[in-house]
N, C-alpha and C positions, 0 to 999 in steps of 0.2 A: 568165796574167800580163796586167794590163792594159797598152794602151800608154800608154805616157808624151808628158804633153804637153808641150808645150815649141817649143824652135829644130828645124829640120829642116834637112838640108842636100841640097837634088838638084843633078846633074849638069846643067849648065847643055848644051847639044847644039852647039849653035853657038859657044860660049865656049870650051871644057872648061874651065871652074869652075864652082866652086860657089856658090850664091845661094842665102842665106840668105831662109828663108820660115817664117809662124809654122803652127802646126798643121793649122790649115781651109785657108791656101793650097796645104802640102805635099800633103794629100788630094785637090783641085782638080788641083793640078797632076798629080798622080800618074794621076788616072782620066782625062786628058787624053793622057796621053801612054800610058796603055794601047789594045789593039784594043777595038770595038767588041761583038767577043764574048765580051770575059772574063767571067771566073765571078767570086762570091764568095772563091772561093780565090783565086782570082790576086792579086785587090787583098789582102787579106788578108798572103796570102805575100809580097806587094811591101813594105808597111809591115812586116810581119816584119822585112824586108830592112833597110829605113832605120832603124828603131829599134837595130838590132845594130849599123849603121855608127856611131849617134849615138853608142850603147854604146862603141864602140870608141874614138872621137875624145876622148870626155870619159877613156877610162883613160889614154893617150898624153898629153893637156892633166894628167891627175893624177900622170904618171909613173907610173903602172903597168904596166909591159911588160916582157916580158924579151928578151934578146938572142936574136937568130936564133939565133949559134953553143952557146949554151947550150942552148935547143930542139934544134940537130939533135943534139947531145952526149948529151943524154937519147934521143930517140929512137934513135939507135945503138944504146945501151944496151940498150934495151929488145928491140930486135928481134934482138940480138945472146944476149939471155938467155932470147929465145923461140925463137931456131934453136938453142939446146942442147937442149933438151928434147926 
């Protein structure tokens, strides 16, 4: 899956907010605030990372979410109808 480009949002360290940056700064900013020895995967796996965050913000911005208590309702279920077995 290609990543998406667009708004990014990093962790600001000294704020704790978030400051918004378009795609070339996030990158920038990201291999900056990585160590000096990462790999290909690291940065990789990092943008991973913020692309699922952006994922996530924009389903919550679209109302797409479901309730916690509905989640652990289900998972009970579930693990409730794999201890019978």
């Amino acid at each position: 899956m290609p990543l998406r480009l667009g708004t990014w949002y990093l962790p600001d360290t000294h704020l704790r907010s978030y400051t918004v940056l378009k795609t070339k700064e996030t990158v920038r900013a990201l291999l900056e605030r990585l160590p000096d020895n990462c790999t290909v995967e690291d940065v990789l796996y990092q943008l991973y990372v913020l692309q699922e965050v952006e994922r996530g913000r924009a389903d919550v911005a679209a109302g797409r979410t479901i309730p916690h208590s509905r989640v652990a309702d289900e998972l009970r279920r579930k693990w409730l109808l794999g201890a019978a077995k």
